[in-house]
Backbone bond lengths (Angstrom), bond angles and torsions (degrees), N, CA, C in turn:
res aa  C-N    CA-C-N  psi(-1)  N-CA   C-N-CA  omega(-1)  CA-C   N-CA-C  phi
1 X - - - 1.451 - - 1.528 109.01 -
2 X 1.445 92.44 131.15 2.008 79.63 175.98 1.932 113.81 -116.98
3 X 0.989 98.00 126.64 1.372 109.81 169.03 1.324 123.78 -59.58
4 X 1.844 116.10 115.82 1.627 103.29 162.99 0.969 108.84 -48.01
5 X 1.758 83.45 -170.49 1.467 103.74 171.85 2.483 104.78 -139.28
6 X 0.693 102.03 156.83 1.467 90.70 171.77 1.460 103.49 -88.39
7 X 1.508 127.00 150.84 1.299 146.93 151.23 1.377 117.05 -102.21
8 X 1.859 107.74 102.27 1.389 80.24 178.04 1.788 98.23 -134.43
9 X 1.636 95.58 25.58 1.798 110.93 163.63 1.499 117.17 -106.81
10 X 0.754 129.56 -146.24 1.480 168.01 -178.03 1.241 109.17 -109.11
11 X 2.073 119.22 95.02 1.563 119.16 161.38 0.992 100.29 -132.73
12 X 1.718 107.40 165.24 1.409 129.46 -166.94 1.509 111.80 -68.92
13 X 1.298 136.20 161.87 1.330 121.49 163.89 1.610 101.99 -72.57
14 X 1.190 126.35 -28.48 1.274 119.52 179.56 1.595 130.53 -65.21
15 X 1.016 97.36 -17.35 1.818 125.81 174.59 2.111 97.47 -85.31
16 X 1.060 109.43 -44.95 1.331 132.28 178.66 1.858 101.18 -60.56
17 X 1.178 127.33 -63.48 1.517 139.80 158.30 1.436 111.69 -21.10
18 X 1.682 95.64 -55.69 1.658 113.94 -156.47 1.724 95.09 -69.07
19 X 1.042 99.69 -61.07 1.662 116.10 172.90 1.553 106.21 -24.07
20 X 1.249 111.30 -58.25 1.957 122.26 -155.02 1.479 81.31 -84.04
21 X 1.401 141.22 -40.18 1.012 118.66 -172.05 2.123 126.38 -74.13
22 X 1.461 99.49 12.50 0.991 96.48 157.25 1.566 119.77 -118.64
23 X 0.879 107.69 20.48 1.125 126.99 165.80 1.533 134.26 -110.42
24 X 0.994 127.82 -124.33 1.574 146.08 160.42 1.667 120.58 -45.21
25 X 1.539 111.44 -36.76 1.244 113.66 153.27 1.493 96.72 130.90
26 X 1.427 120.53 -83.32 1.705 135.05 164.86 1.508 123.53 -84.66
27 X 1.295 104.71 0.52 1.647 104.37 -174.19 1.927 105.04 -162.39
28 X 1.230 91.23 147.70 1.664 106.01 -170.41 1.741 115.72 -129.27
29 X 0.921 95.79 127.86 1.800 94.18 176.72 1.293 106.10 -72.91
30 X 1.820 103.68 164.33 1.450 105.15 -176.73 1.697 76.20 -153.77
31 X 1.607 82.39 170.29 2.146 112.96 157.24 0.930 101.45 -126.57
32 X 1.121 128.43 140.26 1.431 146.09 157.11 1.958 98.64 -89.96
33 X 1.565 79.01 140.66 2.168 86.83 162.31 1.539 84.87 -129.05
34 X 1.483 104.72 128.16 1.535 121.07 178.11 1.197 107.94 -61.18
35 X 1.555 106.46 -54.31 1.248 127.99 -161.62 1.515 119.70 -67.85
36 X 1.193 113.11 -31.29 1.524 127.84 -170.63 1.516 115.08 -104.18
37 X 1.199 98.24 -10.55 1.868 117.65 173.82 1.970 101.48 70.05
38 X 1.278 116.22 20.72 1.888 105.75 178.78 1.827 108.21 -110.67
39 X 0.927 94.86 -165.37 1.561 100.18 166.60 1.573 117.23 -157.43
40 X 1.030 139.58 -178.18 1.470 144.94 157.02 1.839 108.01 -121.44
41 X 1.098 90.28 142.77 1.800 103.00 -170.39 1.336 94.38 -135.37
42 X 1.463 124.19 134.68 1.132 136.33 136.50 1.759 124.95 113.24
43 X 1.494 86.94 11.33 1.802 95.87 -178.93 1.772 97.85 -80.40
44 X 1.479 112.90 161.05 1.011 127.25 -162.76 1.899 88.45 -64.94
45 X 1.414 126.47 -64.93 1.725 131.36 -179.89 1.182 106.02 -70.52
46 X 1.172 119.95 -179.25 1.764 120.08 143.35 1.459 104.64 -97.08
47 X 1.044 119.16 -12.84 1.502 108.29 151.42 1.806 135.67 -22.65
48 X 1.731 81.95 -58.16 1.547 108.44 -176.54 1.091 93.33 -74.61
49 X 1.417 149.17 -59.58 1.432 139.76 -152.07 1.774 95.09 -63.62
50 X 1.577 116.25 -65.36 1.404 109.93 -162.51 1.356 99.58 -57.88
51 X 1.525 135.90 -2.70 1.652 121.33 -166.23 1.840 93.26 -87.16
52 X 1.166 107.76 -44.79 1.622 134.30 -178.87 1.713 87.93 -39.48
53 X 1.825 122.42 -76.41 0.839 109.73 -178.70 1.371 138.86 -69.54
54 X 0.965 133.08 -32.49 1.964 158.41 171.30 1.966 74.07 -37.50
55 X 1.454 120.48 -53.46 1.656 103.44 -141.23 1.549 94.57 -93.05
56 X 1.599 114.01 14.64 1.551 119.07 -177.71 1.464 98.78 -115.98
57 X 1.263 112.93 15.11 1.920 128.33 -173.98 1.265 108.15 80.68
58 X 1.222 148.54 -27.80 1.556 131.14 174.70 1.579 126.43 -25.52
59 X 0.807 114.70 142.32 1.785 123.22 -162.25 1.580 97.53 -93.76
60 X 1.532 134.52 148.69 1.573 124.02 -179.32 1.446 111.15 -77.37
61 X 1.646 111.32 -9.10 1.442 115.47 -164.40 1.334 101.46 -70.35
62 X 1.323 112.50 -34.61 1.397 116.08 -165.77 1.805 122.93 -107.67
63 X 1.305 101.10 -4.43 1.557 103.93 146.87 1.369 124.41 -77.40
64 X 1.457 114.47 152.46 1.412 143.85 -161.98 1.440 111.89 -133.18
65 X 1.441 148.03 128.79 0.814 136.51 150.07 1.857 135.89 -78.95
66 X 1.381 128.72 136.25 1.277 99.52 -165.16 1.949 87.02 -145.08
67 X 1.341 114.14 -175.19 1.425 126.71 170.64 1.382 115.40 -132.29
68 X 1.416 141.16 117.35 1.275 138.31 179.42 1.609 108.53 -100.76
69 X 1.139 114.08 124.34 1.385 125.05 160.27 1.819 105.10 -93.00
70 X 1.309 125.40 98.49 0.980 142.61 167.11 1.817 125.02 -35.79
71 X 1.392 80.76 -58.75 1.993 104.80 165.33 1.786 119.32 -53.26
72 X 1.577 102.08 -28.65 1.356 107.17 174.54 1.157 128.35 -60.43
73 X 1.136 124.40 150.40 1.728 131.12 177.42 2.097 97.18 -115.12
74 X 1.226 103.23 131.93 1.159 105.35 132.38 1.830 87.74 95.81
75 X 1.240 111.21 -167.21 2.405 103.56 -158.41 1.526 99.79 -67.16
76 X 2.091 115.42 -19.80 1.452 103.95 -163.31 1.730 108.31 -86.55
77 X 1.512 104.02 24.33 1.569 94.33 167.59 1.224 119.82 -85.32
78 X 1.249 124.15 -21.98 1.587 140.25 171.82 1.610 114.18 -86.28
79 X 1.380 125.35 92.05 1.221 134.68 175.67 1.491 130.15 -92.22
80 X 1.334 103.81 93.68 1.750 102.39 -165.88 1.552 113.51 -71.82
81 X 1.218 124.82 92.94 1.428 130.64 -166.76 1.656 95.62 -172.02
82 X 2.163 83.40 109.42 1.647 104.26 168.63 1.317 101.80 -174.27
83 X 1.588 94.54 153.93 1.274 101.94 179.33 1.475 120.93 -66.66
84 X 1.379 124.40 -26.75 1.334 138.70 -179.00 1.700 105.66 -59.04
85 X 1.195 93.68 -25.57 1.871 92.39 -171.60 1.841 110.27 -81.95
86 X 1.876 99.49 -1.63 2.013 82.69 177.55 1.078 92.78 -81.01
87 X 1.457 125.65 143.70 1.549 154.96 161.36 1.924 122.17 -148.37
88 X 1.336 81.56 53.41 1.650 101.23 166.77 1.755 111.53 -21.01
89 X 1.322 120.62 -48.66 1.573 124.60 -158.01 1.668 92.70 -97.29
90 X 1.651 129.88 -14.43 1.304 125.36 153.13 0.761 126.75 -98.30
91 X 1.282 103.93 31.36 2.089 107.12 -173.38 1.014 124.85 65.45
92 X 1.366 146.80 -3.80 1.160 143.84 159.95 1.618 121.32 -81.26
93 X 1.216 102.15 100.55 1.892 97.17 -175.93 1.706 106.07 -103.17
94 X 0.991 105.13 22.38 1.758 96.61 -175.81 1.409 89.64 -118.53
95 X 1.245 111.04 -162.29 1.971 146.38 -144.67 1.962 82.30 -116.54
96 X 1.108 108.41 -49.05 1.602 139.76 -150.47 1.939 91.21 -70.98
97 X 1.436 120.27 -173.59 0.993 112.49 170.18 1.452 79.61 -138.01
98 X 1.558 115.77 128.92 1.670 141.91 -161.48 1.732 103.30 -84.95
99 X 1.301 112.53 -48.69 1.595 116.67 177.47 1.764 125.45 -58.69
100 X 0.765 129.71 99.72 1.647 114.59 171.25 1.032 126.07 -45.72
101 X 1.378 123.81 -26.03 1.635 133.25 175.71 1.349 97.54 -84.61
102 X 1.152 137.70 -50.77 1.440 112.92 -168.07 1.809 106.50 -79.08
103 X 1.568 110.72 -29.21 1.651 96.16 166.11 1.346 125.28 -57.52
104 X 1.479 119.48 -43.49 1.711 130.07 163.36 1.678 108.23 -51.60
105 X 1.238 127.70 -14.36 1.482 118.81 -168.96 1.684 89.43 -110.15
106 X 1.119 116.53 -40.33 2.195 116.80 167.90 1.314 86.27 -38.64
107 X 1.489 126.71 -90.30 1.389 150.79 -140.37 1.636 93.65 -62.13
108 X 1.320 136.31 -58.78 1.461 117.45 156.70 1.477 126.58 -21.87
109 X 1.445 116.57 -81.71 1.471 112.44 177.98 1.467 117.82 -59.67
110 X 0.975 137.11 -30.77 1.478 135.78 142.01 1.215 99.34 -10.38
111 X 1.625 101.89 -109.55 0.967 131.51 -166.51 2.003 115.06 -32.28
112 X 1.201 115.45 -31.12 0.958 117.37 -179.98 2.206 116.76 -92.46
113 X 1.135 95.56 -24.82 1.607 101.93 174.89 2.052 94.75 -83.45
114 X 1.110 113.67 -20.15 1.821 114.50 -175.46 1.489 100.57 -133.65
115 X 1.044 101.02 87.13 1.467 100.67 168.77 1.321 124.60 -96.20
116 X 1.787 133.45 130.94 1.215 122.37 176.34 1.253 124.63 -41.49
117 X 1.665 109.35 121.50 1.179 135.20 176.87 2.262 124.00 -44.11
C-alpha cells in the first residue's frame, strides 16, 4: 500500500514522476482541496488521499479527485476522473468533474503547487 503525501508547497513535476513511479508507473492520483489551495498525491485510492486530507480538516465538499501524468505537456496532464467526484445531490453525477469553474479552480491549485519547470 502506498501512502500519499500532502502538497501544500511548490514541487517539481520531476519529484511528481518520482512519486508515480512508485506507484502506477507514468501517472499518480491526487485530491485537490479547492478551498485550501493543497492537494494529496500518491495514496493507492483517492479515497486515501481525501482521508489524508478530511484528517488535516478539509471539508469533502471541496475535494476533487484527479490523475496527473507528469510526462504530459499541455491541459491533458490533468485528468479529472474519480470515483470521489460522483455527488449526485451536488450535481455532479459523473467520475469527471461536471462544472468548468470548479475544473479551472483543480487546474489552478495544480498548477500552482507544480509549476512548469
Amino acid at each position: 500500500m502506498t501512502a500519499g503525501r500532502v502538497v501544500s508547497k511548490p514541487v517539481y513535476r520531476a519529484d511528481l514522476a518520482r512519486w508515480a513511479e512508485e506507484g502506477f508507473g507514468d501517472w499518480i492520483k491526487a485530491v485537490v482541496d479547492v478551498s485550501r489551495g493543497i492537494m494529496a498525491v500518491g495514496g493507492d485510492l483517492h479515497a486515501d488521499d481525501a482521508a489524508l486530507l478530511l484528517a488535516q480538516g478539509s471539508y469533502q465538499q471541496d475535494l476533487w479527485g484527479i490523475n496527473l501524468y507528469p510526462a504530459d505537456e499541455g491541459p491533458d496532464w490533468i485528468e479529472f476522473d474519480s470515483m470521489i467526484n460522483i455527488r449526485p445531490r451536488d450535481g455532479n453525477r459523473s467520475r469527471g468533474v461536471d462544472d468548468e469553474r470548479t475544473r479551472a479552480r483543480i487546474r489552478d491549485v495544480v498548477e500552482s503547487l507544480i509549476p512548469a519547470e
